[in-house]
N, C-alpha and C positions, 0 to 999 in steps of 0.2 A: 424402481427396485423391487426385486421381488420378496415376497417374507421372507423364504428362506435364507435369504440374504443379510436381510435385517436382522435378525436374530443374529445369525453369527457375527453381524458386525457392533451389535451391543453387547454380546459373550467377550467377544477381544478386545473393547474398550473396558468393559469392566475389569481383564485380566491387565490390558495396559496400566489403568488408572491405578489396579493394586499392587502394581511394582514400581510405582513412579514414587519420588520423592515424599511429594505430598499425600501418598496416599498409605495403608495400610500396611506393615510389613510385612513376609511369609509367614504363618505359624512356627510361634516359637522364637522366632525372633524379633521384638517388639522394639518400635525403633526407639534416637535416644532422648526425643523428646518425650514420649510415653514414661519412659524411666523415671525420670527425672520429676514427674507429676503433671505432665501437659495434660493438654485434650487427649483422651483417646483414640486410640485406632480403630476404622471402620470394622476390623473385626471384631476387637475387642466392644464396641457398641452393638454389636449384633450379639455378641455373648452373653450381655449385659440385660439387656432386653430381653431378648429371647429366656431367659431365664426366670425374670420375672413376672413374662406374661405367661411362662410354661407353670411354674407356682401359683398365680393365682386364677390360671382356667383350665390347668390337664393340658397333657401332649394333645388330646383330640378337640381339645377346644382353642388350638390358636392355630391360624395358618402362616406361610411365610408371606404373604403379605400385609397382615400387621405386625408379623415383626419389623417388615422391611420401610415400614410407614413410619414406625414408633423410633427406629435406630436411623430415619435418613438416607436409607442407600438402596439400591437397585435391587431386583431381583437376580439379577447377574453376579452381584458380590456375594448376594451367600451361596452359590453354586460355585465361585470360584475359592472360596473359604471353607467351606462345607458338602457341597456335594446334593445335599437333599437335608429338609426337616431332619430324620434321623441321625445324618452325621452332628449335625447343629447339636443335639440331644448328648451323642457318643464324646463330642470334643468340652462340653459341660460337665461330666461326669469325669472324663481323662484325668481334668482340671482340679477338679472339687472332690473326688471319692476316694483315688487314689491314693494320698494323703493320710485321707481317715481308717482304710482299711491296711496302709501300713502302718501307722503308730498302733492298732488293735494288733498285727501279729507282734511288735517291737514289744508291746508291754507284755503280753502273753510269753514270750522267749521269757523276760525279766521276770516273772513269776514263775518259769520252772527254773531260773539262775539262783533264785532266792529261796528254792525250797522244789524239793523232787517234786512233792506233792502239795502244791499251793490250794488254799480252801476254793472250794465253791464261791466264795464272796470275792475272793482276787481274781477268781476267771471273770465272773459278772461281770465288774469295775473293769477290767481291758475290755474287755467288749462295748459297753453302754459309755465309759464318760467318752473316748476318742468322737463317738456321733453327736454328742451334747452336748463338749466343749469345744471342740474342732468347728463344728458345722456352725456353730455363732459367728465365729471369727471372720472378718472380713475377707482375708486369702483365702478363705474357705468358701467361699461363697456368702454368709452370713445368712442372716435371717432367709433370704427366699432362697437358696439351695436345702436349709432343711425344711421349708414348706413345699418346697418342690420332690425332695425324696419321700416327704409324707404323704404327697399327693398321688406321684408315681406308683407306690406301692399298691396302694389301690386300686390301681386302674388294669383292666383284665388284659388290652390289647400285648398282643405276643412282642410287640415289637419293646414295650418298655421293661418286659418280664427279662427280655434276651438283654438292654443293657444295664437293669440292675444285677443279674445274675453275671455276666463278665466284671461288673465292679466290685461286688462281693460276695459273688460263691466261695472263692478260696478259702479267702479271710473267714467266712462266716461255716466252712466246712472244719475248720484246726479247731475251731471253738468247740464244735459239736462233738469233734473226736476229745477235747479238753471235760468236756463235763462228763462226758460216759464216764471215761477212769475217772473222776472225781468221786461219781456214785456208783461204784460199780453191783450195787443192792437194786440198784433202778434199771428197769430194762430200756432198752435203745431204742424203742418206737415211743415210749410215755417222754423219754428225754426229746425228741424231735417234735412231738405235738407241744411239750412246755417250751421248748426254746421257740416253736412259731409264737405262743400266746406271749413272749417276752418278748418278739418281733413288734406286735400288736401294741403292746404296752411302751415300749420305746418310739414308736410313731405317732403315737396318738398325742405322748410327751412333746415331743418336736413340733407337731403340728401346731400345738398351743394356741386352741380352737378359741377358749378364753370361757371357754364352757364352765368349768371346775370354779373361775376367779368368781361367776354369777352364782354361783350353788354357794358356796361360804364368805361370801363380802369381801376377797381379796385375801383371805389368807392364806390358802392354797393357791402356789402361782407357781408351775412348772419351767418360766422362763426364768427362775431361779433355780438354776440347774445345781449347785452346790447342796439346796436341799432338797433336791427331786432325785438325785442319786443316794442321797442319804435315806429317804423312806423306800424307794422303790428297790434298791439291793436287796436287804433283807426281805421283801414281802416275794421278792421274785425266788428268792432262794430257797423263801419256804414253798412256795410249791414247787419247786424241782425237788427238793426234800419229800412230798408227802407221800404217802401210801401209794404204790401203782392202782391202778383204777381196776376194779375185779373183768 
């Protein structure tokens, strides 16, 4: 048999096997033992995986062959799942960001329902806790989806830049038009350089390096997020508050 042959014929068993009973259902539709709390589905193990070897080494530091080692299944299944690494990445984020950057526009609506002109400190709180408190949660991804957005963020390659920017430019642009009229004494390029270092500041939180817990004997711990929203509002609000820079 010749490769080219071979190839397509573990392509169409892999496609068989992921329509077959026992095997994985089409996205979106997870079958009704998955439901119910079975084993999971071959994709959803690929999801699973994939996600926390993408958190703890960078989109460039895992290939689809350790995911495909670590989750059990062929190369073939994540191309019929996924398409490439990058869809694997895009249907992660579908999943996990979604979510987060609608409860940020939901509460932002709810802060101009509650008052034309909602402070500075109620735009902050819709924006910071939905990533803080959301991102913990296990439907949410839990712990390695916000190690994984922390890690993402810093990574330069365009491909991760394009899809944190589809999961939350929108959301993350209402905010920025939200704080302008907030301060309208602060000019719009000082608001866009403080809203990146409040970027900064809520990633570095999420990341929860354990840096901070070594510096003060554990009393400072960000993975208590009740009181990490609690000191970090006001200190963020004072500098969107300060003097524009000469």
């Amino acid at each position: 048999m010749r490769k080219g042959t071979r190839l397509k014929s573990t392509a169409t068993k892999a496609a068989s096997d992921a329509r077959s009973p026992r095997a994985a259902s089409r996205p979106g539709r997870p079958r009704k033992q998955d439901v119910q709390g079975a084993a999971p589905s071959v994709r959803e193990r690929i999801l699973e995986v994939a996600e926390r070897l993408f958190a703890e080494h960078g989109m460039s530091g895992v290939g689809l062959r350790a995911i495909t080692a670590e989750a059990k299944v062929n190369l073939a299944s994540v191309a019929y799942h996924f398409g490439s690494k990058e869809g694997l990445l895009e249907e992660l984020f579908a999943q996990r960001a979604a979510p987060i950057a609608k409860e940020r526009l939901r509460l932002l609506d709810q802060c101009f329902e509650q008052n034309a002109t909602p402070t500075l400190e109620q735009i902050l709180d819709a924006f910071l806790r939905p990533a803080l408190t959301h991102g913990v949660e296990p439907q949410f991804g839990g712990p390695a989806f916000v190690k994984l957005r922390a890690r993402l963020a810093t990574e330069p390659e365009s491909m991760t830049r394009k899809i944190l920017g589809k999961a939350f430019d929108h959301s993350s642009k209402k905010f920025i038009e939200a704080i302008v009229k907030a301060l309208p004494e602060i000019p719009r390029p000082e608001i866009e350089w403080r809203f990146h270092f409040m970027l900064g500041a809520m990633f570095y939180t999420m990341a929860d390096s354990g840096r901070i817990q070594a510096l003060t004997s554990g009393r400072c711990d960000p993975g208590d997020v009740k009181r990490a929203l609690h000191h970090m509002i006001p200190f963020l609000a004072a500098g969107f508050r300060s003097a524009p820079v000469a």
